[in-house]
N, C-alpha and C positions, 0 to 999 in steps of 0.2 A: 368691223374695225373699232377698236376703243379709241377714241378721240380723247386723248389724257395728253397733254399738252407740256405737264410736269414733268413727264419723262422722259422725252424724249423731243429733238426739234424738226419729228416730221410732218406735223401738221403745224403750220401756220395761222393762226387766228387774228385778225387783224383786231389794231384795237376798238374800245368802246365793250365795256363790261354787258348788255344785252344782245349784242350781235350772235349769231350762229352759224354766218358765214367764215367761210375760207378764203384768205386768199391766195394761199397758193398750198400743194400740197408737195412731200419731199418725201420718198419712198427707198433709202439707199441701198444697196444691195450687200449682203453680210459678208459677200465672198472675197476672201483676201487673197492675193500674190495670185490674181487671174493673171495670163497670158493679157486679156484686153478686156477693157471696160467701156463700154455703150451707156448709151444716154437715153432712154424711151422718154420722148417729149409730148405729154397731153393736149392738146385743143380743144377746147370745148366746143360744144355747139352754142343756139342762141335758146334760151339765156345763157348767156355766158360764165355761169357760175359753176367753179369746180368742186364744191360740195355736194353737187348732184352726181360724182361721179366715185365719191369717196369709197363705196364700196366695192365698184365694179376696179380703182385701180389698186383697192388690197386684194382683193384677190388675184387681180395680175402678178403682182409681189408675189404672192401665195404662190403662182404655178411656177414664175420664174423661182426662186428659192429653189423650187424642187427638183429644176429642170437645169441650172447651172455650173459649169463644169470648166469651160475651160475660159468663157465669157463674165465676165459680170456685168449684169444690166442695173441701172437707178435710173428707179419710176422719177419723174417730175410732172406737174400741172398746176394750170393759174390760171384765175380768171380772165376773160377776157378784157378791154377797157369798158370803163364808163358802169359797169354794174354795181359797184360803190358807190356809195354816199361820198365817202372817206374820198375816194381819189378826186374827184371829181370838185369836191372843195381845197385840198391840197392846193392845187393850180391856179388857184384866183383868179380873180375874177375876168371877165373876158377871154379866158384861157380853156374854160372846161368844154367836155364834148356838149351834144353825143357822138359819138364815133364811128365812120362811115366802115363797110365794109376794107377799103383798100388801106385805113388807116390802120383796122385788126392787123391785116395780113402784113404789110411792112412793122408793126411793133413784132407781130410774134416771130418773125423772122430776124428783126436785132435781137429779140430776147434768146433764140435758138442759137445763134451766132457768139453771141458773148459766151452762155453758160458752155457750147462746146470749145471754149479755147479753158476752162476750167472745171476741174473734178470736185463735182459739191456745188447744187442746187438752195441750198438752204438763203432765207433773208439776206445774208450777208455772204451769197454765195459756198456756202459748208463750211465755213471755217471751226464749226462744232458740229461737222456729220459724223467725223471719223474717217471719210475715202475723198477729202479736198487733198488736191493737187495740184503743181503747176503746169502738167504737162499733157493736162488736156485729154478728151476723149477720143477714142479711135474711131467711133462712129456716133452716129444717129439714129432712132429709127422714130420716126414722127406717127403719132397716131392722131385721129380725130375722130368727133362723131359731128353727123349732118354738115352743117357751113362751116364746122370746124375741121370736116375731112378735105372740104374746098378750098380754106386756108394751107392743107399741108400740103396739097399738091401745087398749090399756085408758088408756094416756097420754093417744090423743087423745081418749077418751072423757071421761078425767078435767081435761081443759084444754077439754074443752068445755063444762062443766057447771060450771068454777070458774077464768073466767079470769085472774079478779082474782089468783088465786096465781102467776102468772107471766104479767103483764102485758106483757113484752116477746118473747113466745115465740111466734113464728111455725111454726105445723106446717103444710109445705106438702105431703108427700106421705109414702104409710108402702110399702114395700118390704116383703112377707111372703113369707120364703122356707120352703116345707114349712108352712105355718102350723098351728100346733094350736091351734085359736082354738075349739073347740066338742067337747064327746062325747068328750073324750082316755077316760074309763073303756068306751067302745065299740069302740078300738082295739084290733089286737094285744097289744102290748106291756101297755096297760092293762089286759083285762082277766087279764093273767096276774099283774100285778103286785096285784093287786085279792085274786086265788086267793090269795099269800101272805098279804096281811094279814089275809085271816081265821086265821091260825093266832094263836094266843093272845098269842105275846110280840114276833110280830114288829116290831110299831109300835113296840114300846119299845125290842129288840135286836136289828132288823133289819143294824144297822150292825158288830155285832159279830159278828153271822156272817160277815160278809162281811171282818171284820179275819180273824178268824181262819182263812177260808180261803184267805187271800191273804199269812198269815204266813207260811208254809215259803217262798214265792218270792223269793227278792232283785230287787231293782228290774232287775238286769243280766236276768234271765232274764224276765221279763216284758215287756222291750222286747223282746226276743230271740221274744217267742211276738207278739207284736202285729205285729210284723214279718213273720214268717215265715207263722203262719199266718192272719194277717188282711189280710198283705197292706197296713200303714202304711205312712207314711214313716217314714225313718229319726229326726226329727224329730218328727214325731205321736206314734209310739210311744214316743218318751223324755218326750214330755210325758203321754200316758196312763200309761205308767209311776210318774212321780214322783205323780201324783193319785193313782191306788190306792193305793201305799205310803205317803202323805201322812196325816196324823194326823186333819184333820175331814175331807178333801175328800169321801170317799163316804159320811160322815155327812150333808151337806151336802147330794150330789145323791138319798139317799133321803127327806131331810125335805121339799125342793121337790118332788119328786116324787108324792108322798104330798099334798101340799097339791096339786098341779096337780089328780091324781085329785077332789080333795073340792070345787076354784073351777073348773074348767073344764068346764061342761054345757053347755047352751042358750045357744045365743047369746042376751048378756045386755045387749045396747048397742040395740039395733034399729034398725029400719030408715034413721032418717035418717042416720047414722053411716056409713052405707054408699053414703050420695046421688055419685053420680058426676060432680058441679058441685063447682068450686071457689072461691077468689076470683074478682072479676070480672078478664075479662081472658084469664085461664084457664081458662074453663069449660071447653074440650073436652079437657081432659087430666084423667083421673083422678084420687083421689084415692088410693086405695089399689091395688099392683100383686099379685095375688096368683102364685105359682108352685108348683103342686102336682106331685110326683113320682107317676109310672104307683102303685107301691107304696110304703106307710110304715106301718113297723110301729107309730108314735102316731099313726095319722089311721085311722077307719075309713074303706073305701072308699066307701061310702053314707052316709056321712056330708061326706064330700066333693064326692058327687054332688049331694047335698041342696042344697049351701049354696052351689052357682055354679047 
């Protein structure tokens, strides 16, 4: 993806001339006088930042472009809350997060809500995409990876059970990539993250540990290790980079984190939620696609086995 900002208004850069993050990105789709126009809505996982995902949704664009006929689909994605500097001081004072799990999932479901009643994603809703509209998108299809595929199911659970809240929202399919939708404190990752919090202060200065041991490094030397020996891009690691050194950002992803641990057990939507019929018409296409990697350090393996 060339990230050229001049030319066009599908990547968003928020302000502050050093930044290298995103904050949201706008992908629209070229196809004109389509029969109907969809809306594929990104969720991030945690950290929440949708610059980590910039490649993987051009080249979504890339197959959609190829594959478009009588559809036309525009990509959208945005961070989640609180992994800004910028927003987070916006709000003043006594106002800012960090932002629980259930707080994600009801913003990005107003955010999902508003842009499907209009055509064009961009800052100001696309009024310079080229495919704004007043008459709104005919579907949705939500994608997410890890606790952001958690986020899109928990959407459709909760626009299932209250439609009247977003009367003109059509969820036609949910895309779950790596999904941590069940048992995240059975995983890896979780149950190591679980061993810290029992030590007495960590819930409360979990976050300051971690300023402080990421104080001696300057940002240059931190892209410099993310690179070298993690093997980034040159790009990824300037965006991990700027998150670490950033003021709330890994306050942020230990508070959701920490909430993921305490809201994500048992699958908690049941069984109809998961019926593989859709509108009429479309029955034999799923409703949800899921995509599970061989190994994931937030998914236990038997917990994965369980649930397909």
């Amino acid at each position: 993806m060339v990230l050229d900002t001049t030319a066009s208004p599908q990547i968003l850069e928020p302000a502050g001339s050093n930044s290298v993050m995103l904050s949201s990105i706008w992908l629209p789709s070229e196809l004109r006088d389509a029969k109907r126009r969809a809306l594929v809505y990104f969720v991030c996982g945690n950290p929440g930042l949708v610059g980590f995902y910039a490649d993987f949704l051009d080249g979504l664009r890339g197959m959609l472009n190829a594959s478009e006929a009588r559809t036309a689909y525009d990509v959208y994605g945005r961070n989640l809350l609180g992994f800004s500097d910028a927003e987070h001081e916006s709000l003043g004072e006594g106002r800012a997060g960090p932002w629980d799990l259930d707080a994600q999932i009801e913003t990005i479901f107003d955010d999902v809500a508003s842009r499907a009643e209009l055509r064009g994603c961009g800052s100001d809703y696309g009024s310079s995409s080229g495919s704004s509209s007043g008459s709104g998108y005919d579907f949705v299809v939500l994608a997410g990876h890890s606790v952001g595929a958690y986020i899109a199911v928990d959407i459709f659970h909760r626009h299932a059970r209250q439609p009247d809240r977003a009367p003109r929202l059509v969820l036609r399919h949910g895309l779950l990539l790596f999904p941590t939708i069940a048992s995240i404190d059975a995983s890896p990752s979780g149950r190591r993250l679980q061993l810290l919090r029992r030590l007495p202060t960590f819930d409360a200065h979990g976050h300051t540990y971690a300023w402080l041991a990421l104080l001696p490094w300057p940002r240059a030397a931190l892209c410099w290790i993310m690179g070298r020996a993690m093997g980034f891009s040159p790009r990824t690691a300037d965006i991990t980079a700027e998150w670490l050194k950033s003021r709330y950002g890994v306050l942020q992803a230990l508070h959701l984190g920490k909430s993921e641990l305490d809201g994500i057990r048992e699958d908690a939507w049941g069984e109809e939620l998961w019926e593989a019929s859709t509108e009429a018409g479309d029955a034999a296409t799923p409703k949800f696609f899921l995509f599970y990697g061989k190994e994931d350090h937030w998914l236990a393996s038997h917990v994965r086995d369980e649930f397909i």
